[in-house]
N, C-alpha and C positions, 0 to 999 in steps of 0.2 A: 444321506447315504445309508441303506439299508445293510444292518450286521446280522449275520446269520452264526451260529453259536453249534459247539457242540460241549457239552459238561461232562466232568464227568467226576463220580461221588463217590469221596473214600471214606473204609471203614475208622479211621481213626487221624491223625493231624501230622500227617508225615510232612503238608508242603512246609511244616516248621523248619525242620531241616534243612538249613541252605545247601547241605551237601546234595541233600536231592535235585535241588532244583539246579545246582548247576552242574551236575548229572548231563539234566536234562537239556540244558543249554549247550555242552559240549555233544551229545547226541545229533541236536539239531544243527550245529554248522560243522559237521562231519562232514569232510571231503567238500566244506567251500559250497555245498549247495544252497546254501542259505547264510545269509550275515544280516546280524542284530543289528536295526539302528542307534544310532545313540539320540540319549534323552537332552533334547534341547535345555540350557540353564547349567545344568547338573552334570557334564560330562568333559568338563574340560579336563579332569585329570584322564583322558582318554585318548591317545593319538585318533588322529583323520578326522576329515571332513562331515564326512555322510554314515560310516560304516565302524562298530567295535572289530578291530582286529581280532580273527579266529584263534584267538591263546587261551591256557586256562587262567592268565593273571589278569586278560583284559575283559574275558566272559564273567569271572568272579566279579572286577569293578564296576562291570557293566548291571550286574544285580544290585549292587550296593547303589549304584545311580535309580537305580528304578525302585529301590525304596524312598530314597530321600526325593522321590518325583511324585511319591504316592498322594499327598495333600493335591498335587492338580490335578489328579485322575479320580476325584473322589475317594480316595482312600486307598483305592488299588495298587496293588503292584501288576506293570504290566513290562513288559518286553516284546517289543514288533520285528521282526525280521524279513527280509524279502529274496528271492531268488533272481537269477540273472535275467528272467521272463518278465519280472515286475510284480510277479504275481507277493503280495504282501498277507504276511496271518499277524497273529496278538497270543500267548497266552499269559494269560494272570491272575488273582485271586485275590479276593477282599478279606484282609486279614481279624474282618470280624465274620465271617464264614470259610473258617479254617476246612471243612472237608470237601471244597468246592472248587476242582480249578477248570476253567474257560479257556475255550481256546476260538477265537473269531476268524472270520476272515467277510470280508465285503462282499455281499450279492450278488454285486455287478462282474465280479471275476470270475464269479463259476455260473452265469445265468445264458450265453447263448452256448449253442452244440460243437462252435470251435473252443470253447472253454474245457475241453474232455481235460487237458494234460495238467489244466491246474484243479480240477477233482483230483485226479490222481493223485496229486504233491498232497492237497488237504487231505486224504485218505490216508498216505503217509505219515505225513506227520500226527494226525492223528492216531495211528495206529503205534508211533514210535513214543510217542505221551505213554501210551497205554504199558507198551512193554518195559519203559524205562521205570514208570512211579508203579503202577500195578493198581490201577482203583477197583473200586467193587464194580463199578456201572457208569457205563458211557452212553448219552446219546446225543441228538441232534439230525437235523437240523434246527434249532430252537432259536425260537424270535422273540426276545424279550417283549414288545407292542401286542404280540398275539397270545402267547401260552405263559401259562402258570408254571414255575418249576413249582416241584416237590421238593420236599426237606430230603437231603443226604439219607438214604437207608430207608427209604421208603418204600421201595421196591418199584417191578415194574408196573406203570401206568397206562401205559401208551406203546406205541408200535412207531417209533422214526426213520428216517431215510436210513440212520446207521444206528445201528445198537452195540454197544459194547456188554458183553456178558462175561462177569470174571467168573473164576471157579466156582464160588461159593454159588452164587447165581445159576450155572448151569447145572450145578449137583439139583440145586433145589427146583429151578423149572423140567428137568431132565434133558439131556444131551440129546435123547433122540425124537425125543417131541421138536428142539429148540432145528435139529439140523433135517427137520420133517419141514419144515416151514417153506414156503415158497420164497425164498429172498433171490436179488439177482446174483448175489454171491454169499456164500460163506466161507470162513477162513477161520481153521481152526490154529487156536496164538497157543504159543512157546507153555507159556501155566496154566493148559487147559481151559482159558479161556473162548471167548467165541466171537466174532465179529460177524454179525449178518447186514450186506448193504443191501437196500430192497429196490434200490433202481440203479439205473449206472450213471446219469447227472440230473441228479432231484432238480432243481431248479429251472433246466432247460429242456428237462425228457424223462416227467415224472406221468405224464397222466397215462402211457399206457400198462404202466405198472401197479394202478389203483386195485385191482384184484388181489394183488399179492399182500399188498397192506391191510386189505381187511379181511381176507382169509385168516392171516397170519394173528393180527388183532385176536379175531375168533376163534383160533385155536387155544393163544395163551388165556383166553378169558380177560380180555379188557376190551374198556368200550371205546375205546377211541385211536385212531393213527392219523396221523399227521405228516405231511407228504411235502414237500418242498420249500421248509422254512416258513 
């Protein structure tokens, strides 16, 4: 099963803070759209079946499960959650690359053109990552098998389906170069941030929007864009 990735790179080691991260956890099962699974082995101090209860005492345990799980997941901390669609994402981070946190979701769910409403949920919650922890730089779609990441603070490389630009990034590529760009949307975020998507489902309805990626490549001056995972 093919994972499709979006990262995104902060300037300093905030996922340390468990207060952040379960921030972030109470952001994303707001209003019940989304419940954490729990971690097989490790979750018995956890009522239910299938699902951590939407509480802040059971999201809190539910972290502390996904550390003590981190040895089978190669080291990671990860947390999966799903919506009443099925549609299922991952974010997590490798506690020996503290300014990195992932957030996945399977190819197969956002890859044919009735997949529109779960782009939209992963554009979501992507976008709710972004506003809650605040990194310098977002992108994706990124496929571990095919691209290289960059080291954290490297700046931009590449041109992807979604780019996250925080302030610092926008002052410095400039705001009006960055919303000159041909994407299929932009959205400008709450800390003067920037979100540009350059198609509206990379995976199942990227190829008529190849112009836009490599205009846009060419304007920022980088050699390369990368177009549906």
């Amino acid at each position: 099963m093919s994972i499709e990735y979006i990262l995104f790179d902060f300037s300093d080691i905030r996922l340390t803070d468990r207060a952040n991260i379960i921030r972030l956890m109470t952001a994303v099962a707001a209003g019940d759209r989304f419940r954490f699974l729990k971690k097989a082995i490790v979750c018995d101090d956890v009522p239910g079946d299938l699902h951590v209860p939407n509480t802040p005492e059971f999201l809190d345990r539910a972290w502390s499960n996904a550390v003590r799980a981190a040895p089978r997941y190669g080291g990671a901390y990860w947390m999966e959650f799903e919506n009443d669609s099925g549609l299922r994402l991952n974010f997590g981070f490798d506690p020996r690359h503290l300014k990195r946190l992932n957030l996945t979701v399977s190819r197969s769910s956002i890859s044919q053109p009735s997949d529109d409403a779960s782009v939209r949920e992963l554009v979501r919650i992507a976008t709710l990552i972004y506003t809650t922890l605040q990194p310098a730089y977002g992108y994706g779609l990124f496929n571990y098998d095919l691209h290289n990441a960059a080291a954290p603070g490297a700046g931009v490389k590449a041109v992807w389906d979604y780019n996250f630009f925080g302030p610092a990034l926008v002052e410095s590529l400039g705001r009006d170069k960055l919303m000159a760009l041909p994407a299929w949307r932009k959205t400008e975020l709450y800390d003067g941030g920037l979100l540009l998507e350059m198609s509206p489902s990379p995976v199942a309805d990227w190829q008529p929007y190849t112009p836009h990626y490599r205009d846009a490549a060419a304007a920022l001056g980088v050699n390369t864009f990368n177009q549906g995972g």
